[in-house]
BAFI-3210 file (N, C-alpha, C; in Angstrom, 3 decimals, decimal comma, padded with zeros to 6 digits):
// residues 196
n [1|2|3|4|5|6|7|8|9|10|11|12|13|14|15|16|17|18|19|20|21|22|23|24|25|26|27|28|29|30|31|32|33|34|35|36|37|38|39|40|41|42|43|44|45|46|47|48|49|50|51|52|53|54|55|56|57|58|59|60|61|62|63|64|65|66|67|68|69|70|71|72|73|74|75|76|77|78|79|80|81|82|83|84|85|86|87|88|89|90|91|92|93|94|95|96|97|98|99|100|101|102|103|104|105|106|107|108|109|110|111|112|113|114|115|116|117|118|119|120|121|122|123|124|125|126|127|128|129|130|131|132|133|134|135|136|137|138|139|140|141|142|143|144|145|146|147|148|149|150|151|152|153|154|155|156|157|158|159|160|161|162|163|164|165|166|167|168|169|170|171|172|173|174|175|176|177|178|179|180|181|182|183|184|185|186|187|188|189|190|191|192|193|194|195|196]
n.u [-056,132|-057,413|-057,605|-060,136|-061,978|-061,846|-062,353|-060,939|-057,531|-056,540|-059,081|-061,293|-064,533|-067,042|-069,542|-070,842|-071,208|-073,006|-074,830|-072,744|-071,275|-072,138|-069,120|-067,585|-068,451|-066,649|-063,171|-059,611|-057,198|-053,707|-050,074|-048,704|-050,203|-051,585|-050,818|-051,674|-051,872|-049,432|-047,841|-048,842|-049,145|-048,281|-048,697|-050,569|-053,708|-054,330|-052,620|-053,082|-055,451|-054,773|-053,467|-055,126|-057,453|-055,148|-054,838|-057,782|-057,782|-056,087|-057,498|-059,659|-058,886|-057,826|-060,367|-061,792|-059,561|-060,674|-063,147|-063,159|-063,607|-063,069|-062,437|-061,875|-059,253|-058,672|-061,083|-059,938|-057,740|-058,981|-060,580|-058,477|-057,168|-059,182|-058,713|-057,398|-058,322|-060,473|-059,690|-058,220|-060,298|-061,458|-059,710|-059,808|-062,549|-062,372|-060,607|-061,663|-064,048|-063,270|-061,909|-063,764|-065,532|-063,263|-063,138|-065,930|-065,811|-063,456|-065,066|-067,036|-066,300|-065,136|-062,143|-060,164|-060,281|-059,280|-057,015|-055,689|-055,768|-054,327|-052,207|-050,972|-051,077|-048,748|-046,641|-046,983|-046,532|-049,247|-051,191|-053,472|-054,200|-054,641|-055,992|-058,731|-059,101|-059,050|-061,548|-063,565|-063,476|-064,431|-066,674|-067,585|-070,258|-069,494|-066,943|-065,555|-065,144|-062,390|-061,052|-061,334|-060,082|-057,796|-056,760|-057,445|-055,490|-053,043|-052,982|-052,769|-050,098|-048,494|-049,472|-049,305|-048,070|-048,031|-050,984|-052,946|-055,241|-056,605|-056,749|-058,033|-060,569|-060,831|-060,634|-062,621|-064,936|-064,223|-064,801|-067,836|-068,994|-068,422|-068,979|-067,042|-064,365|-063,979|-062,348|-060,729|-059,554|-058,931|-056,624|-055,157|-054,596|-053,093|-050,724|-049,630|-048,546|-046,880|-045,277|-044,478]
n.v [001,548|-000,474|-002,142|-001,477|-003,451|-006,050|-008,648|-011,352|-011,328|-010,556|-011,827|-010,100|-008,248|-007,968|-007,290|-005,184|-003,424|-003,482|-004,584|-006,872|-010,069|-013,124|-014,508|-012,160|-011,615|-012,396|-011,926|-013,039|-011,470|-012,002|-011,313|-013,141|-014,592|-012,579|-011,054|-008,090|-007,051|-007,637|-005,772|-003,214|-002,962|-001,123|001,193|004,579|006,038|007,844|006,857|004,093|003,487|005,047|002,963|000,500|001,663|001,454|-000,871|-002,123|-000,778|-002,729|-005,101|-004,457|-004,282|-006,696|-008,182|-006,969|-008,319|-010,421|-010,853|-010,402|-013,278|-014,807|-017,462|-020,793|-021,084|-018,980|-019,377|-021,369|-020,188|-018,489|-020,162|-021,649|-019,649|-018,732|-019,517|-017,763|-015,864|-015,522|-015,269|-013,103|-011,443|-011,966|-011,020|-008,011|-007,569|-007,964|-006,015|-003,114|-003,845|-003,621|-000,887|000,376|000,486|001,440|003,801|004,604|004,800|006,209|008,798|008,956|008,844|011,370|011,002|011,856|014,789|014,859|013,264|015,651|017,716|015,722|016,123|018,706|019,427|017,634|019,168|021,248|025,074|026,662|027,642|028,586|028,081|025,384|024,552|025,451|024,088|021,331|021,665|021,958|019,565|017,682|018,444|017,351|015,058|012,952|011,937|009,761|008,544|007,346|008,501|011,328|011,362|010,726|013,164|015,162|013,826|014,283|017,048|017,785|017,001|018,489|021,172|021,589|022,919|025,260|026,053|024,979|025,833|025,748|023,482|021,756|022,551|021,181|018,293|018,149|018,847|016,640|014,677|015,166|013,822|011,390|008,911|007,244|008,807|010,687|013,573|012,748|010,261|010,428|012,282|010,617|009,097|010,506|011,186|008,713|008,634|010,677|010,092|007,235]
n.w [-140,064|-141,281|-139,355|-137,745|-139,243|-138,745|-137,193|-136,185|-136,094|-139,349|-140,429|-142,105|-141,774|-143,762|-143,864|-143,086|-145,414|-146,794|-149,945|-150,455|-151,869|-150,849|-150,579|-149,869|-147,806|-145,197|-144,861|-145,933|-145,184|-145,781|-146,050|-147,279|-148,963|-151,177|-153,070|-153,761|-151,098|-149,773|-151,121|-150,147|-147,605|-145,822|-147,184|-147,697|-147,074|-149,820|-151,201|-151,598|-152,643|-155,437|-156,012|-156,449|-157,812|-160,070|-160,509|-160,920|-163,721|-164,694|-164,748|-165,989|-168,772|-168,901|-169,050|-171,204|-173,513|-173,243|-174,024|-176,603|-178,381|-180,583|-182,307|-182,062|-180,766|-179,496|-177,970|-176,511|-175,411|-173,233|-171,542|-170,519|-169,011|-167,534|-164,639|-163,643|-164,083|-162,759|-159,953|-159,904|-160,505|-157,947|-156,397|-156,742|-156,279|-153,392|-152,572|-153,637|-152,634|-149,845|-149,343|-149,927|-147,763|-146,162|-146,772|-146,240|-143,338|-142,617|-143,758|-142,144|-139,225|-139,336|-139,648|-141,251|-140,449|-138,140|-137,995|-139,099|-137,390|-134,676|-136,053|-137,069|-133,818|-133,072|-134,690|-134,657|-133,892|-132,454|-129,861|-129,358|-131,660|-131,598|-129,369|-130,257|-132,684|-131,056|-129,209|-130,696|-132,084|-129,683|-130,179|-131,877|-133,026|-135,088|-134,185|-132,978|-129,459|-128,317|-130,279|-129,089|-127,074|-127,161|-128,638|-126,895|-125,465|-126,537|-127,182|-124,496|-123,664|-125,134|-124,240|-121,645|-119,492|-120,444|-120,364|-118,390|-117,315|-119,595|-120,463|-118,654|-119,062|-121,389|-120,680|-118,739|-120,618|-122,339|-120,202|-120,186|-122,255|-122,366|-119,045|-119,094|-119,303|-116,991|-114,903|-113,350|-113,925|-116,704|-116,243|-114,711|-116,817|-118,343|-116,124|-116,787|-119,212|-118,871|-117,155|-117,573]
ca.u [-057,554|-057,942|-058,086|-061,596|-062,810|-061,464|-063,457|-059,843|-056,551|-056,243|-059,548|-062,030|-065,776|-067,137|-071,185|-071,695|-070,933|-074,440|-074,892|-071,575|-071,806|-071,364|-067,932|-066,958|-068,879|-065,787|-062,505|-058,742|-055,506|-052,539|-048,856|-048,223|-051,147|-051,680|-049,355|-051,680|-051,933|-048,320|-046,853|-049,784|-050,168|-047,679|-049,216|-051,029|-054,844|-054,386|-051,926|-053,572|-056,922|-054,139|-053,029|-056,498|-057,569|-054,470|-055,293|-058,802|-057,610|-055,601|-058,410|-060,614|-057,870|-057,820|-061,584|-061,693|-059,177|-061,582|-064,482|-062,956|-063,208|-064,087|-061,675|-061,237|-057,886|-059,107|-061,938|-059,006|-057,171|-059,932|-060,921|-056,828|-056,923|-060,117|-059,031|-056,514|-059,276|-061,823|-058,567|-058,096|-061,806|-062,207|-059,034|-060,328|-063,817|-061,848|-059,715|-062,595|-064,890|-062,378|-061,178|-064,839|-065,654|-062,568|-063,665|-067,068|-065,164|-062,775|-065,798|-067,813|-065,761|-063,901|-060,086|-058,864|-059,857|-058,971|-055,801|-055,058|-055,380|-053,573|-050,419|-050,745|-050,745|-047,243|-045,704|-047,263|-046,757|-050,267|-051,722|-054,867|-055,603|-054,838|-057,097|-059,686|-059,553|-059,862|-063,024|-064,251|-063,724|-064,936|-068,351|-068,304|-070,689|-069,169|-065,445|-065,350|-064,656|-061,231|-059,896|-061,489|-059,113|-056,428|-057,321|-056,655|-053,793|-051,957|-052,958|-052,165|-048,846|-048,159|-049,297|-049,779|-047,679|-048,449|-052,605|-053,677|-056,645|-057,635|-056,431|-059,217|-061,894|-061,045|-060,884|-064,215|-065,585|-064,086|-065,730|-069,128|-069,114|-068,591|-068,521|-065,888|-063,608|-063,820|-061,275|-059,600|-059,054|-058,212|-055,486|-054,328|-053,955|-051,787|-049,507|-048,891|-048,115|-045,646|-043,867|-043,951]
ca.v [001,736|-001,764|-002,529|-001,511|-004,272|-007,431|-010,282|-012,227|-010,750|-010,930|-011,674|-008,848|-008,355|-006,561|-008,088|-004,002|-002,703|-003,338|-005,563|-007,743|-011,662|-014,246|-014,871|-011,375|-010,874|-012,279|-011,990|-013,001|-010,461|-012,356|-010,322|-014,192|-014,976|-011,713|-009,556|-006,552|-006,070|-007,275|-004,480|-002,178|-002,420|000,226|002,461|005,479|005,660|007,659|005,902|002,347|004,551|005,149|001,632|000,053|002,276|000,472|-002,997|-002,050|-000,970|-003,843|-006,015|-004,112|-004,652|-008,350|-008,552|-007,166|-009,097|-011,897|-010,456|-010,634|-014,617|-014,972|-018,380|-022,004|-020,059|-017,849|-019,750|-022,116|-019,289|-018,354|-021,321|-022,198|-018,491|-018,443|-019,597|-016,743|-014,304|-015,765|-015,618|-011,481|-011,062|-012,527|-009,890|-007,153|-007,473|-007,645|-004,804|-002,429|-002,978|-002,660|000,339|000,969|000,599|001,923|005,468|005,195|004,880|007,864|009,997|009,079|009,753|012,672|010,591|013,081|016,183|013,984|013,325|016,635|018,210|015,442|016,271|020,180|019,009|017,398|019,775|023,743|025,713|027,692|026,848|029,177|027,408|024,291|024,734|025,372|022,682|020,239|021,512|021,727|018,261|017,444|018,850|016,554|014,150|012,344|011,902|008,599|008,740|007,331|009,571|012,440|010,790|010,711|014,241|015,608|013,371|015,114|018,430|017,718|016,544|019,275|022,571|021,156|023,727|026,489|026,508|023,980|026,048|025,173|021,683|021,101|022,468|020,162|017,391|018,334|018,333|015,218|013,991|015,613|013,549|009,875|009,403|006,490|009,771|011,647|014,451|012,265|008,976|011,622|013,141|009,279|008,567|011,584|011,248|007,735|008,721|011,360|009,263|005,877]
ca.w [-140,192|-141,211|-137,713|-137,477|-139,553|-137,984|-136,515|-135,891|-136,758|-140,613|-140,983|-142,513|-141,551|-144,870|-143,983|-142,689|-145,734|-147,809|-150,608|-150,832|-151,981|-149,670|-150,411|-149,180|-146,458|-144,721|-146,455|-145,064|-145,303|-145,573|-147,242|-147,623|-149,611|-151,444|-153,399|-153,697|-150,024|-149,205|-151,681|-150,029|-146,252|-145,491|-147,834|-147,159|-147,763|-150,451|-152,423|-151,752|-153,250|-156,554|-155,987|-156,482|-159,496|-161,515|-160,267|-161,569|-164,866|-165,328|-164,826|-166,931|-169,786|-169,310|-169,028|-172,161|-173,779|-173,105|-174,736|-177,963|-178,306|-182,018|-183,349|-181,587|-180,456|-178,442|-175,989|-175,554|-174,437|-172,467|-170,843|-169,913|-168,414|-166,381|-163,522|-163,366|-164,252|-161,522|-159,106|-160,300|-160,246|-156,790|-155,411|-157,227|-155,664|-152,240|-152,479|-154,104|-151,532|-148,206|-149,390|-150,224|-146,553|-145,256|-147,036|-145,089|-141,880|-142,776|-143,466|-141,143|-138,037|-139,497|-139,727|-142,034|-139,949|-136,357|-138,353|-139,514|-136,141|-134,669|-136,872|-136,140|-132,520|-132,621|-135,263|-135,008|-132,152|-132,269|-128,473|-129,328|-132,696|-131,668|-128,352|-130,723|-133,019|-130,529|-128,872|-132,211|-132,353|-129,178|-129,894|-133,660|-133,261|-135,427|-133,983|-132,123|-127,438|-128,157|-131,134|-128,101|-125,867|-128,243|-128,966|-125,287|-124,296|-127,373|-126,617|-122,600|-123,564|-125,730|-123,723|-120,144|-118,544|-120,978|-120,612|-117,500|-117,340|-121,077|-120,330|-117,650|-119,950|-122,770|-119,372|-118,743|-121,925|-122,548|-119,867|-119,898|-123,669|-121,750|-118,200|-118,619|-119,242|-115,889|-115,202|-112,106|-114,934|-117,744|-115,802|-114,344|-118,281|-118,493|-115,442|-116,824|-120,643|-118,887|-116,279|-117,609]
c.u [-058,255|-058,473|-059,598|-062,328|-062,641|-062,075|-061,955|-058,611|-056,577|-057,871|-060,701|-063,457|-066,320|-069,279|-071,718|-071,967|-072,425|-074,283|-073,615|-071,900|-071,023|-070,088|-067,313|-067,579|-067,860|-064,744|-061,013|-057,760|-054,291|-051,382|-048,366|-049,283|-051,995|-051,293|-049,686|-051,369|-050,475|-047,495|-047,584|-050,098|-049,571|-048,273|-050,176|-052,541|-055,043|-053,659|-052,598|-054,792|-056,101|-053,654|-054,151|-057,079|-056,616|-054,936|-056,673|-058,992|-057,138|-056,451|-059,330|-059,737|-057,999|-058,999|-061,754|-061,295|-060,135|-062,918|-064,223|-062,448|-063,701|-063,350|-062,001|-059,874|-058,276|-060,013|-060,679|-058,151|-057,776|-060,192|-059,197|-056,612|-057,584|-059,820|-058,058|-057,219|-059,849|-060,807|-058,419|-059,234|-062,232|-061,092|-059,378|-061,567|-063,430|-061,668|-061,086|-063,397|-064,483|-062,177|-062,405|-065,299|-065,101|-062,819|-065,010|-066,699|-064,615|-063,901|-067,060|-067,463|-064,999|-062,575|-059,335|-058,692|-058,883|-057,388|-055,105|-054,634|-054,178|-052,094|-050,100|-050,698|-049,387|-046,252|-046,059|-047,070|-047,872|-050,843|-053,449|-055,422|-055,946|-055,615|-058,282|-060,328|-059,787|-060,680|-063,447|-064,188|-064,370|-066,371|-068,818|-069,111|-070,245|-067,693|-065,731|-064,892|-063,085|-060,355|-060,450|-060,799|-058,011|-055,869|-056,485|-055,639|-052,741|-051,532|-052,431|-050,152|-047,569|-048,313|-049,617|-049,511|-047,937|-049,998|-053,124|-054,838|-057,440|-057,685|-057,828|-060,372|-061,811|-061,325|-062,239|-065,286|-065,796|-064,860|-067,365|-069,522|-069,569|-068,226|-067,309|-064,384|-063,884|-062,607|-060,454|-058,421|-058,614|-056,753|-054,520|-053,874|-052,689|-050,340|-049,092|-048,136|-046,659|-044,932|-043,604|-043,588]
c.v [000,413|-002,755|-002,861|-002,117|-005,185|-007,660|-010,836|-011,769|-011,610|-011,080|-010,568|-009,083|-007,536|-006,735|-006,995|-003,181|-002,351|-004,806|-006,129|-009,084|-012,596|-014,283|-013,717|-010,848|-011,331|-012,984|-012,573|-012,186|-011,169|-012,025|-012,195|-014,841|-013,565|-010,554|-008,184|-006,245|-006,589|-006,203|-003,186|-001,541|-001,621|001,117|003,551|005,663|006,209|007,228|004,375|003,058|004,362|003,685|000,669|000,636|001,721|-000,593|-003,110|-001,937|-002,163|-004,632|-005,630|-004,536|-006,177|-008,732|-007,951|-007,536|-010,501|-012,028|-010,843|-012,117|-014,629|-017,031|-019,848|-021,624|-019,474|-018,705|-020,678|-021,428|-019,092|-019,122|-021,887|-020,304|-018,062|-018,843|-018,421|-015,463|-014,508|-014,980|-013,711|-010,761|-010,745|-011,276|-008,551|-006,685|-007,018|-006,284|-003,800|-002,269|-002,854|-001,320|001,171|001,390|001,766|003,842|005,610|005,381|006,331|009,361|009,712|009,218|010,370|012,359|011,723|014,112|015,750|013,864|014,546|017,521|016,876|015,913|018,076|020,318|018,800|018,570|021,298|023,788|026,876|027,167|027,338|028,399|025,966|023,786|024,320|024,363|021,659|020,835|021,519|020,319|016,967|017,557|018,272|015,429|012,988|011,233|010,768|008,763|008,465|008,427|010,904|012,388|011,131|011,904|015,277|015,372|014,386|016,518|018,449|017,290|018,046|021,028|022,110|022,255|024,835|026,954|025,117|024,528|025,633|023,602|020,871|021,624|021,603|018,383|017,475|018,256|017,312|014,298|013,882|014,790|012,069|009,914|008,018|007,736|010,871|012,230|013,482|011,233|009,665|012,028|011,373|008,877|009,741|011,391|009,497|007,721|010,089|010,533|008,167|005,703]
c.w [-140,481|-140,263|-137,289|-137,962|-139,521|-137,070|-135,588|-136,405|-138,238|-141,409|-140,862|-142,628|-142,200|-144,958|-143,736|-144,085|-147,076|-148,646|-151,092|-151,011|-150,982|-149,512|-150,335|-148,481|-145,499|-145,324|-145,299|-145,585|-144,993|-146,583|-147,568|-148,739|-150,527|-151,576|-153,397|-152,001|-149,191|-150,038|-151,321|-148,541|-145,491|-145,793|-147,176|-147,391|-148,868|-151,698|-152,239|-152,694|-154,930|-157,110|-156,740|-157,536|-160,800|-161,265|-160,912|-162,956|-165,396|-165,510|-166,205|-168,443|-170,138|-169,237|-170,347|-173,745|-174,167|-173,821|-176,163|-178,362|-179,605|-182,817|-181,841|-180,658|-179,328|-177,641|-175,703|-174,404|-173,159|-171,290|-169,485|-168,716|-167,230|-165,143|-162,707|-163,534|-163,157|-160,223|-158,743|-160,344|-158,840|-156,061|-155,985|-156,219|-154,131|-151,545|-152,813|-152,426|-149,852|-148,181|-149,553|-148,780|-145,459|-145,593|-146,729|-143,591|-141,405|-142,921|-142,445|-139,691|-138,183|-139,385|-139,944|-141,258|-138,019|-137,129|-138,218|-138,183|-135,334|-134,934|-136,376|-134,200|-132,302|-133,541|-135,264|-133,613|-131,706|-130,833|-128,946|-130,532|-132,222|-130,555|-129,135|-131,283|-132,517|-129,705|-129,946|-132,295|-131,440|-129,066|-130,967|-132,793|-133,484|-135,233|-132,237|-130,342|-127,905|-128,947|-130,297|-127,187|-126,526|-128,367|-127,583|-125,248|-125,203|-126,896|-125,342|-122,728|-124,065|-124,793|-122,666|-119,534|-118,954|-120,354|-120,139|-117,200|-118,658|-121,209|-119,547|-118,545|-120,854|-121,588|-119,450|-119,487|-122,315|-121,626|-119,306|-121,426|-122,964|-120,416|-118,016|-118,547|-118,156|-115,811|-114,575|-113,276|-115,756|-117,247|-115,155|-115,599|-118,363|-117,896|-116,430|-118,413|-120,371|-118,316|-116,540|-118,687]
res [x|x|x|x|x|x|x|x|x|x|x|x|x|x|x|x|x|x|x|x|x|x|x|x|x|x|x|x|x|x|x|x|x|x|x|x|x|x|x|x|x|x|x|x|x|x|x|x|x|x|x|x|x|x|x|x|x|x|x|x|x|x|x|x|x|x|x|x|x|x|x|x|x|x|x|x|x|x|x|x|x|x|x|x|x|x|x|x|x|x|x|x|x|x|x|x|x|x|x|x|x|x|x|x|x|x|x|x|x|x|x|x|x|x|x|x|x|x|x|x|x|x|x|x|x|x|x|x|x|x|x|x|x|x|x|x|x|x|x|x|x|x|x|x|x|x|x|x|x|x|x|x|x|x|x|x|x|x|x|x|x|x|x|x|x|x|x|x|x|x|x|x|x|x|x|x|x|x|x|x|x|x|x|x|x|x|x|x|x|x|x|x|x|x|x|x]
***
């Protein structure tokens, strides 16, 4: 999902996301240069979500650590520490608002439910529900031309020979939505995701 907010592989274009400060309106992702997101970019969205709530506490912990400067002792501490706070500040801010982003993305073109069908696509064997759910998802608004592509080819892969008459209505649909998706090109994506 991170995908969708790259400028240049690695780096992250966060300038849509509202009021961010200069220095993260574009950010870089490297597992070589950043331990949260090399112990993270497997993860799932919502364990990075669980992931990101401790990294937040921790901070909050050592930010208030810092508050309590009362002796000579302590701003030295302070002072010898800040650049390890600025450092934990500055990936904090990062992480927060990608993930902030990446949960306007997810609800704003329906992931989870485009997911969820998805997955009942390759693993249930309902033809009639799973018919349904994707015109239902063909008629969202919100649900992006490709994850409608995506959407079909699954379903076409899955009941082709069962329900080629429901196949050409979701065809049709699909391409009464965009006309780069015509039935002829629809069905040329198909033969080539079966035979090649």
């Amino acid at each position: 999902m991170i995908y969708s907010l790259y400028i240049l592989p690695g780096t992250i274009d966060l300038r849509r996301t509202g009021n961010v400060t200069k220095d993260l309106e574009e950010v870089v992702l490297s597992s070589q240069q950043d331990a949260f997101f090399e112990r993270n970019m497997y993860e799932n969205f919502g364990d990075i979500g669980m992931n990101i709530k401790k990294m937040v506490d921790e901070f909050q912990q050592v930010a208030k650590s810092n508050q309590t400067i009362q002796t000579i002792e302590d701003m030295a501490k302070f002072v010898g520490n800040y650049p390890e706070y600025r450092k934990m500040h500055g990936n904090v801010s990062k992480h927060v608002t990608m993930v902030t982003e990446m949960s306007r993305i997810v609800e704003e073109n329906k992931l989870m439910l485009v997911s969820e069908t998805e997955q009942e696509l390759a693993c249930s064997g309902g033809q009639v529900a799973a018919f349904e759910a994707v015109t239902n998802l063909l008629n969202n608004e919100s649900v992006s031309d490709i994850d409608r592509l995506r959407l079909v080819m699954l379903y076409a892969l899955r009941y082709e020979k069962e329900s080629p008459v429901q196949l050409m209505q979701l065809f049709n649909k699909l391409a009464s939505r965009s006309a780069k998706y015509k039935p002829g090109v629809t069905n040329g994506y198909l033969c080539y995701f079966l035979y090649f």
